[in-house]
C-alpha positions as CSV (number, residue, x, y, z in Angstrom):
1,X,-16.4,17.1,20.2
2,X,-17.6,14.1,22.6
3,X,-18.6,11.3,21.3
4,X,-22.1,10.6,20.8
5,X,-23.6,7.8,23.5
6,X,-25.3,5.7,20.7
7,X,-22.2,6.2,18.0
8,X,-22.8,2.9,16.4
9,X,-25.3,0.9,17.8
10,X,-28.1,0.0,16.0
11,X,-32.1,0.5,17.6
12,X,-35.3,-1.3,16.2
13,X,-38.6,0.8,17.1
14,X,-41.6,-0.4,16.5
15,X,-44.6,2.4,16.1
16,X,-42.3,4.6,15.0
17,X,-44.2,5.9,12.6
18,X,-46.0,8.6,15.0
19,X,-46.1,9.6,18.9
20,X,-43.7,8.2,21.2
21,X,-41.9,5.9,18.5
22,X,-41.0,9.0,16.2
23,X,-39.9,11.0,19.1
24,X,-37.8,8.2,20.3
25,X,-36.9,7.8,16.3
26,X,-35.4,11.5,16.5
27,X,-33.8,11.4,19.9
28,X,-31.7,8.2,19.4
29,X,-30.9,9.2,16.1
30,X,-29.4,12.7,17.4
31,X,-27.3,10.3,19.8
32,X,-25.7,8.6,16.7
33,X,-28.3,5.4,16.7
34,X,-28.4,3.9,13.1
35,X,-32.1,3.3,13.0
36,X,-35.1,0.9,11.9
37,X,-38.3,1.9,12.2
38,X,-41.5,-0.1,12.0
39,X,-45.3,0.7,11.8
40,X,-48.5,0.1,10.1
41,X,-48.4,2.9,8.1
42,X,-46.2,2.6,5.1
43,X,-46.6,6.7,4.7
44,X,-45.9,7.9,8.0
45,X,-43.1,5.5,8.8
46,X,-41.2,6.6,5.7
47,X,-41.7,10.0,6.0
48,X,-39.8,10.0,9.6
49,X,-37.1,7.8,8.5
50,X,-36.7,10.4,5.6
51,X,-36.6,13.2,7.8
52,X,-33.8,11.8,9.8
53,X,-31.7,10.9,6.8
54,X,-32.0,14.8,5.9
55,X,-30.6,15.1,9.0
56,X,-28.2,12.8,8.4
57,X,-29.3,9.9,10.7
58,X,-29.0,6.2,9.6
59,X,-32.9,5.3,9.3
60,X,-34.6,2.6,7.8
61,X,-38.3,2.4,7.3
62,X,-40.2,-1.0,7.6
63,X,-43.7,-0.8,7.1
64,X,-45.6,-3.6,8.1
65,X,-48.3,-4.7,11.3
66,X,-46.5,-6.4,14.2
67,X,-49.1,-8.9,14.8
68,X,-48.0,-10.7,11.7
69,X,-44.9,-13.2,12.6
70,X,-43.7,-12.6,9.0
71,X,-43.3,-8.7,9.6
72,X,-41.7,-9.6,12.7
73,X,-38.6,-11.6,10.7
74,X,-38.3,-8.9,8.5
75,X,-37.8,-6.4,10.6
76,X,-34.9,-7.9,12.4
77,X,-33.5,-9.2,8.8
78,X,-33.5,-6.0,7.9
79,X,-31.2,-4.4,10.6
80,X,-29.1,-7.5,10.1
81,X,-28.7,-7.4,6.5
82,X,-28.1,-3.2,6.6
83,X,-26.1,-2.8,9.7
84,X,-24.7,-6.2,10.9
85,X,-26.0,-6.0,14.4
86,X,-29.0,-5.1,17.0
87,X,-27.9,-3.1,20.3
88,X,-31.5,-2.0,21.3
89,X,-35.1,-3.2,20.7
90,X,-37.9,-0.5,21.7
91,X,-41.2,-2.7,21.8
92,X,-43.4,0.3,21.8
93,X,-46.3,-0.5,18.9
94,X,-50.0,-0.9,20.6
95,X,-53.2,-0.8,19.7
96,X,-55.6,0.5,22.7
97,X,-59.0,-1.3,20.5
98,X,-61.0,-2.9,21.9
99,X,-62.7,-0.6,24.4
100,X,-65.9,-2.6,24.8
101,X,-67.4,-4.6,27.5
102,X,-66.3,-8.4,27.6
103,X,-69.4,-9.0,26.9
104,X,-69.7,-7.4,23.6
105,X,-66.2,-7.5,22.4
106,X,-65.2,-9.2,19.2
107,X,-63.4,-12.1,19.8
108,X,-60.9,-11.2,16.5
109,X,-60.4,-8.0,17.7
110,X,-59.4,-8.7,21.1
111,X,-56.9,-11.2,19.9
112,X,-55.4,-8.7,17.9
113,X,-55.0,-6.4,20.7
114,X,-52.9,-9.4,22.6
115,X,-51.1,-10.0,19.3
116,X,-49.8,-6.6,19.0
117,X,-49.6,-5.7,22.4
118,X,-47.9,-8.5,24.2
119,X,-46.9,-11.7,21.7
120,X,-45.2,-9.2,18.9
121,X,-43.0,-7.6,21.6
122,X,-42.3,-11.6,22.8
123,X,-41.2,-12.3,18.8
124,X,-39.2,-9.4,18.4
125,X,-37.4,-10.1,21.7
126,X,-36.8,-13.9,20.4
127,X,-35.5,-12.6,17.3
128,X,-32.7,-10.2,19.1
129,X,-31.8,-12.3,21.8
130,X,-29.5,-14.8,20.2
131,X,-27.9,-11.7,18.4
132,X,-27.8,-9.6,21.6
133,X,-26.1,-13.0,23.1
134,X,-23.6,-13.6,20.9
135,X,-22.0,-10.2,20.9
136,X,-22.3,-9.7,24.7
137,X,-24.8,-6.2,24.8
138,X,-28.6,-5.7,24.2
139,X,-30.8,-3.3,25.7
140,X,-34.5,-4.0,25.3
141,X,-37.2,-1.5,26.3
142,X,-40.8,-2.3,26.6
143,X,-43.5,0.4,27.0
144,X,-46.1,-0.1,29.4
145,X,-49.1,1.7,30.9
146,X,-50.7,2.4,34.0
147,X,-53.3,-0.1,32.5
148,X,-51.1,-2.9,33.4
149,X,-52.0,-3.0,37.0
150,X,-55.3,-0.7,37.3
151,X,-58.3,-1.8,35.8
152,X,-60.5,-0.1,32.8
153,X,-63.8,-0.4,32.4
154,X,-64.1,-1.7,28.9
155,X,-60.0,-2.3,28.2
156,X,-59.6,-5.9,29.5
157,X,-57.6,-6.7,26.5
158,X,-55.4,-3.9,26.7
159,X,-55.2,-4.6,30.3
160,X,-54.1,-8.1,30.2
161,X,-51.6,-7.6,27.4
162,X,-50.0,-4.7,29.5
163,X,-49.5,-6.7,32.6
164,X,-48.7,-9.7,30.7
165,X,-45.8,-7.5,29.1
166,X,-44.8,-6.9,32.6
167,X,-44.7,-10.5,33.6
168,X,-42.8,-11.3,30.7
169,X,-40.0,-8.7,31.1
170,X,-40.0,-9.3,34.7
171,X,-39.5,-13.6,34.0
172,X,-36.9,-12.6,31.2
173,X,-35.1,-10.3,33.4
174,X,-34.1,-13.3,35.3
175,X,-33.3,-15.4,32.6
176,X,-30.7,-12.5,31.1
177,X,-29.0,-12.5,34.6
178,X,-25.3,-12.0,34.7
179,X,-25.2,-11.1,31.0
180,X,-24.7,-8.2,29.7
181,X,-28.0,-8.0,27.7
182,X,-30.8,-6.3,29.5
183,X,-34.7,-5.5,29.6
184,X,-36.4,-2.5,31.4
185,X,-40.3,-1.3,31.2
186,X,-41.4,2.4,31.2
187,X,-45.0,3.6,32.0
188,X,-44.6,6.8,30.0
189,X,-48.3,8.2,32.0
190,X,-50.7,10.2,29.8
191,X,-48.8,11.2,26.3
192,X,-50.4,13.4,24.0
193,X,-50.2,11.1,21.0
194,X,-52.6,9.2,18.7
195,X,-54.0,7.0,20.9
196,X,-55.1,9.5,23.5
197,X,-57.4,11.0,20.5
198,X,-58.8,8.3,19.5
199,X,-60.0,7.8,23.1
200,X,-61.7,10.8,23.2
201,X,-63.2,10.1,19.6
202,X,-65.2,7.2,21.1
203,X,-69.0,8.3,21.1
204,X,-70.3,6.7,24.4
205,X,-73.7,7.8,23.9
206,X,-75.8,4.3,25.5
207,X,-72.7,2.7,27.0
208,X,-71.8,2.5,30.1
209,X,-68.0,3.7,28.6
210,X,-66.7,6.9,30.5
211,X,-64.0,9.0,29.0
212,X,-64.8,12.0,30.7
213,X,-61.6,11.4,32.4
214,X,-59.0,11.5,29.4
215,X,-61.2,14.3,27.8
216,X,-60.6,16.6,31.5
217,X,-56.7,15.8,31.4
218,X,-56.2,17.3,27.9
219,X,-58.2,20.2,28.3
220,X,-56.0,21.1,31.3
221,X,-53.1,20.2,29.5
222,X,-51.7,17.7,31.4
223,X,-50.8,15.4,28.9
224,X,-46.9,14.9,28.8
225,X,-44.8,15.7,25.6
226,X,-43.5,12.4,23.1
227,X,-40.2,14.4,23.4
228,X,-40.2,14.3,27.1
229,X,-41.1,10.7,27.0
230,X,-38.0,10.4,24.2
231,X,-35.7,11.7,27.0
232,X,-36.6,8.8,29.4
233,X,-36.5,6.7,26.3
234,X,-32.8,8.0,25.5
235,X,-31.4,7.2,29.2
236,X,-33.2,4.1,29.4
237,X,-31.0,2.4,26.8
238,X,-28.2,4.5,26.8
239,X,-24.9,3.7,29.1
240,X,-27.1,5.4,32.3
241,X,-28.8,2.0,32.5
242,X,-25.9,0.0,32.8
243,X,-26.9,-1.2,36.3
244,X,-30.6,-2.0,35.7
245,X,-32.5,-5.2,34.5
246,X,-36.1,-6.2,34.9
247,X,-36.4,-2.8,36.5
248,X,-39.5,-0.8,36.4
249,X,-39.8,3.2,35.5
250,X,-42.5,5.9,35.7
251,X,-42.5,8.9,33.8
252,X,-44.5,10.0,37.4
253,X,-41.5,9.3,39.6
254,X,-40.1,13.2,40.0
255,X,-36.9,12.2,41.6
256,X,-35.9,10.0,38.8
257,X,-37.1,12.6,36.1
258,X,-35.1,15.1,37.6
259,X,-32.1,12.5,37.4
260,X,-32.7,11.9,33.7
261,X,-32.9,15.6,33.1
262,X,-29.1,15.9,35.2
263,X,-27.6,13.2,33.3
264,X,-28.6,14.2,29.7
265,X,-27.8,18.3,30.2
């Protein structure tokens, strides 16, 4: 039997709990990934760590919120302390709140969307890096949106901590040059996943907020699978990557799709 691409590497995700993060969870873990998963919620985060340990995966559940510093630490501690090492970080936790005009937005609220968004994936990239360093391989993924660079009425938190995300990997991509520790983004598109719901939840009724949009692409069904998005996800930091850093990657870019789909049949 071959040997499996992730046989003994170890993979922080963060939102794992749900979505994109569990899918990734469940795709790495079939790779041979020993896994830690964080997210907010203490049930749902245990319950797909559980599930791979059924399957005989490697998982570990942290709950806690990534905004907190403290959570941070102990999510790295805890891959140290279980499996001696960190191969791959997955910085794909976000929050999409507020959705609000500047003008109205709550000042807390907004910060917590940079917290989470863009100065929790900075932490949990500070915390691997020496480790990443020191035994000479790291991939880190951060998961991006089409928000980064196009404007939403009503998202300029999420906005700014997208493209700040993509200034940051783009700045540490230069900084992890000639090493053999990397850092790619992936816009995964339109995902039918948590955050998409609560999008169309939002009762605009006297706003001048318009999700007709996000409400027209589900009912068409054009809202792309977490397991497709896992695949990406699975080349991404898998040996296929070897020759990328500070690159960018679109779940919309057909040709490299189709390459993914070639390299992982």
């Amino acid at each position: 039997m071959a040997k499996k691409k992730l046989q003994g590497q170890v993979a922080i995700i963060t939102g794992g709990g749900r979505g994109i993060g569990a899918a990734a969870a469940a795709r790495l873990a079939a790779a041979g990934a020993k896994l830690v998963l964080a997210a907010r919620s203490e049930d749902e985060v245990e319950n797909v760590a559980a599930t791979l340990r059924r399957q005989g995966a490697q998982a570990l559940a942290v709950p806690g919120d990534v905004s907190d510093p403290e959570a941070v630490e102990e999510i790295v501690e805890t891959a140290l302390e279980q499996f001696d090492r960190v191969d791959i970080l997955i910085n794909n936790a976000a929050v999409i709140w507020p959705l609000e005009e500047v003008v109205y937005a709550d000042p807390d609220e907004w910060a917590y969307n940079i917290n989470t968004n863009l100065i929790a994936p900075f932490l949990l990239t500070r915390n691997v890096l020496p480790v990443m360093l020191e035994q000479r391989y790291g991939r880190i993924l951060n998961i991006s949106s089409d928000a980064a660079s196009t404007p939403v009425f009503g998202g300029s938190a999420y906005c700014a901590a997208k493209a700040g995300l993509e200034m940051f990997a783009r700045v540490l991509a230069l900084e992890l040059a000639g090493s053999d520790v990397s850092i790619n983004t992936l816009n995964p598109g339109h995902v039918d996943t948590a955050m998409q719901e609560d999008i169309r939840s939002i009762d605009t009724t006297g706003t001048r907020l318009d999700t007709s949009w996000f409400h027209d692409i589900h009912a068409r069904g054009e809202l792309a699978t977490p397991a497709s998005i896992a695949d990406l996800i699975y080349w991404l930091v898998g040996p296929w990557s070897r020759a990328h850093n500070g690159a960018f990657f679109n779940a919309e870019d057909t040709t490299w799709v189709a390459q993914v789909h070639r390299d992982l049949a």
